[in-house]
PASEBA-1860 file (N, C-alpha, C; in nm, 3 decimals):
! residues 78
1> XXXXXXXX> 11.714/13.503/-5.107/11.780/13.621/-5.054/11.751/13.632/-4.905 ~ 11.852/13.641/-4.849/11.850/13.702/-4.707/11.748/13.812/-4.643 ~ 11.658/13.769/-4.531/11.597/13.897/-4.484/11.638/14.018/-4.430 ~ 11.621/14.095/-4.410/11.650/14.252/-4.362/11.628/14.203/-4.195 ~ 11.734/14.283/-4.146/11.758/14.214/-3.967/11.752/14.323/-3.903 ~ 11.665/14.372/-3.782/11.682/14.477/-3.686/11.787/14.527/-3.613 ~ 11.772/14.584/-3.552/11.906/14.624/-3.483/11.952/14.477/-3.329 ~ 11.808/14.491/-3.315/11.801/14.400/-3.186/11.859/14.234/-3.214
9> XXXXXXXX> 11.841/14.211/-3.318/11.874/14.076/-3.426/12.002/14.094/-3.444 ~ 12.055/14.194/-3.507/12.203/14.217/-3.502/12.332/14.193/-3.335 ~ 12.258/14.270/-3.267/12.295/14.246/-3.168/12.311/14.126/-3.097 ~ 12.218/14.059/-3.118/12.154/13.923/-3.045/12.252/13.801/-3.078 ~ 12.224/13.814/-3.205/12.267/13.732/-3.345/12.456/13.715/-3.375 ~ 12.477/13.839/-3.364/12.546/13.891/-3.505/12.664/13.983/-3.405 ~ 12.669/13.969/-3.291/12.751/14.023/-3.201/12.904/13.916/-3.170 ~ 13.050/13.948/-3.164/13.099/13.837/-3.161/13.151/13.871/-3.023
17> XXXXXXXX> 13.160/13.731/-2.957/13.191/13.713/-2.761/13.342/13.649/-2.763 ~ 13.402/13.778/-2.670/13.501/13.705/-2.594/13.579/13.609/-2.700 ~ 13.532/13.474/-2.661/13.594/13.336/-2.713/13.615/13.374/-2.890 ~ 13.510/13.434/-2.922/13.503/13.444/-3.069/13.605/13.483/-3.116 ~ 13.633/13.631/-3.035/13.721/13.713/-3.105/13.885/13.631/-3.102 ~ 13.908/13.592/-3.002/13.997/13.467/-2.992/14.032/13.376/-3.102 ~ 13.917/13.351/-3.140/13.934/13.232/-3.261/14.014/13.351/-3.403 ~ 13.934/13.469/-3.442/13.953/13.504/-3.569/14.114/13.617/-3.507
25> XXXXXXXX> 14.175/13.608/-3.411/14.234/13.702/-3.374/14.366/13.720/-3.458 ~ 14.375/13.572/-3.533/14.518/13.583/-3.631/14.501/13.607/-3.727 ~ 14.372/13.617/-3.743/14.341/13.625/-3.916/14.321/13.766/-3.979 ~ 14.354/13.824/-4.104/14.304/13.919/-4.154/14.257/13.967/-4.256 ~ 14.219/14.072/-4.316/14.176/14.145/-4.432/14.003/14.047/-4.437 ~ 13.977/14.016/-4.562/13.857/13.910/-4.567/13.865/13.750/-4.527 ~ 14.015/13.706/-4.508/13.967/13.567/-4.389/13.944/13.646/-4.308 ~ 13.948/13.729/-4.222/13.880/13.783/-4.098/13.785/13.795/-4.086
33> XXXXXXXX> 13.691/13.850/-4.201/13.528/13.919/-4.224/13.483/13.758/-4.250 ~ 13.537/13.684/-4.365/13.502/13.601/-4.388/13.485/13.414/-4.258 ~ 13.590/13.429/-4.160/13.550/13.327/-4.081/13.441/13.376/-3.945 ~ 13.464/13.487/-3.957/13.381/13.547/-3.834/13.230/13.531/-3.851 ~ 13.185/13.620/-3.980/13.041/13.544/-4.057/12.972/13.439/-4.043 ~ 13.086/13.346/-4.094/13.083/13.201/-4.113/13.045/13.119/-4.002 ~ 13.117/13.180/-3.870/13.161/13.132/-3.702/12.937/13.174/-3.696 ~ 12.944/13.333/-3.718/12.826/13.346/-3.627/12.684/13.241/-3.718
41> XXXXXXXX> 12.677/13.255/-3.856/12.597/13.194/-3.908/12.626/13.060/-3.867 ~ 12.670/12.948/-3.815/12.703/12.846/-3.774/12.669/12.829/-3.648 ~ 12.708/12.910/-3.546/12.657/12.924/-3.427/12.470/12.932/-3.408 ~ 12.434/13.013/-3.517/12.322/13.055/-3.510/12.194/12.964/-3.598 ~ 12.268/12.873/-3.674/12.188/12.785/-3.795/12.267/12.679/-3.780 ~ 12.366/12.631/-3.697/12.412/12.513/-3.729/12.464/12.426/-3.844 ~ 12.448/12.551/-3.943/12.529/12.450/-4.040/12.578/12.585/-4.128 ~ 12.641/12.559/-4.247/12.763/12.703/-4.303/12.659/12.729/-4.380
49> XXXXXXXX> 12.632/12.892/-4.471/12.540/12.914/-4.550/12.597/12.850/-4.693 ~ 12.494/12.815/-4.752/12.497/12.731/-4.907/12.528/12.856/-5.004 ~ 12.545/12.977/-4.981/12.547/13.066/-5.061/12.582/13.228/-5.004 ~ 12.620/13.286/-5.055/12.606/13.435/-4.990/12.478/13.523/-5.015 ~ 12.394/13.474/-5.090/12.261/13.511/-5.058/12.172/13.485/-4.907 ~ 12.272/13.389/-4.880/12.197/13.359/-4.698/12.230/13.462/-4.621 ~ 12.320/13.546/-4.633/12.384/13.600/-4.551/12.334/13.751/-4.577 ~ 12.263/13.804/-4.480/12.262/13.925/-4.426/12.311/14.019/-4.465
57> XXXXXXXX> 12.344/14.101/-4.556/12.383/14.245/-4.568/12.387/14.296/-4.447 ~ 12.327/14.362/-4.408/12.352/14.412/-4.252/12.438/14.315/-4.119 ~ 12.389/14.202/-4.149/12.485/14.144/-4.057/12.606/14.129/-4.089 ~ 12.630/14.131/-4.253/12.789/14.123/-4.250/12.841/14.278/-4.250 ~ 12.756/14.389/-4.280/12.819/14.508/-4.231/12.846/14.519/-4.077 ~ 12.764/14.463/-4.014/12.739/14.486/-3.836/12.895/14.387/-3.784 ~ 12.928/14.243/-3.855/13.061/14.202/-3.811/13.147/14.271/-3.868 ~ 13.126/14.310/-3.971/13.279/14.407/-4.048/13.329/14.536/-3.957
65> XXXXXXXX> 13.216/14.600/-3.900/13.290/14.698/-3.828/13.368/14.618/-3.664 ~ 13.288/14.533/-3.628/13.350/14.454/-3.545/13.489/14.389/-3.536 ~ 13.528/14.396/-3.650/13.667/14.298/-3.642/13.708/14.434/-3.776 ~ 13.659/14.524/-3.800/13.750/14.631/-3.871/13.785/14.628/-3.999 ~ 13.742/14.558/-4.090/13.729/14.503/-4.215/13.654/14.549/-4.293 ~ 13.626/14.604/-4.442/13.525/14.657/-4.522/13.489/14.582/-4.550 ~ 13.307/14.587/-4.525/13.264/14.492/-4.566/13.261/14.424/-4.724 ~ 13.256/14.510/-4.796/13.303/14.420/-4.973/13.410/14.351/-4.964
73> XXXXXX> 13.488/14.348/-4.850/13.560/14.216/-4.837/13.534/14.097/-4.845 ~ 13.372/14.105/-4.839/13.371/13.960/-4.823/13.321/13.886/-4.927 ~ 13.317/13.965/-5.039/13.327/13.947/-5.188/13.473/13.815/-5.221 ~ 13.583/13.906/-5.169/13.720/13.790/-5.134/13.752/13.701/-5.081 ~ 13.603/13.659/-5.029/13.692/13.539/-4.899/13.594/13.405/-4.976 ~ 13.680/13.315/-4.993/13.621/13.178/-5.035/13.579/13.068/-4.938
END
C-alpha cells in the first residue's frame, strides 16, 4: 500500500507543468485522471505503477482536482 504524502510532496511530486497539461489536454473523464497519474508516477519512479495500490490516495485526489475529474474515476481507467 501506498504511503500517506504531505502537502509539500504533493506539490513537489504530484503538481502537473505546462508541457504536462499539453499532453492530457484531449483527453477526458478517467483517461484524463488516469494518464496524468500515470505521466506523474513515471516522471517520478521511472517506470508505470504495478498496481493501484502504488498510487497515492492523496496524490490521485491532488491530480483529480487538477485536470477536474472525480477522483473514483480512476477506478475506470485501465
Amino acid at each position: 500500500m501506498a504511503r500517506s504524502l504531505d502537502l509539500d510532496e504533493l506539490v513537489e511530486h504530484w503538481t502537473l507543468l505546462d508541457d504536462e497539461r499539453e499532453l492530457i489536454a484531449g483527453k477526458r473523464g478517467p483517461t484524463r485522471l488516469g494518464f496524468a497519474v500515470m505521466l506523474k508516477f513515471f516522471t517520478r519512479m521511472g517506470r508505470f505503477p504495478r498496481g493501484r495500490g502504488e498510487l497515492p490516495d492523496e496524490a490521485v485526489e491532488y491530480v483529480a482536482r487538477q485536470v477536474g475529474v472525480e477522483p473514483g474515476d480512476m477506478g475506470f481507467y485501465e
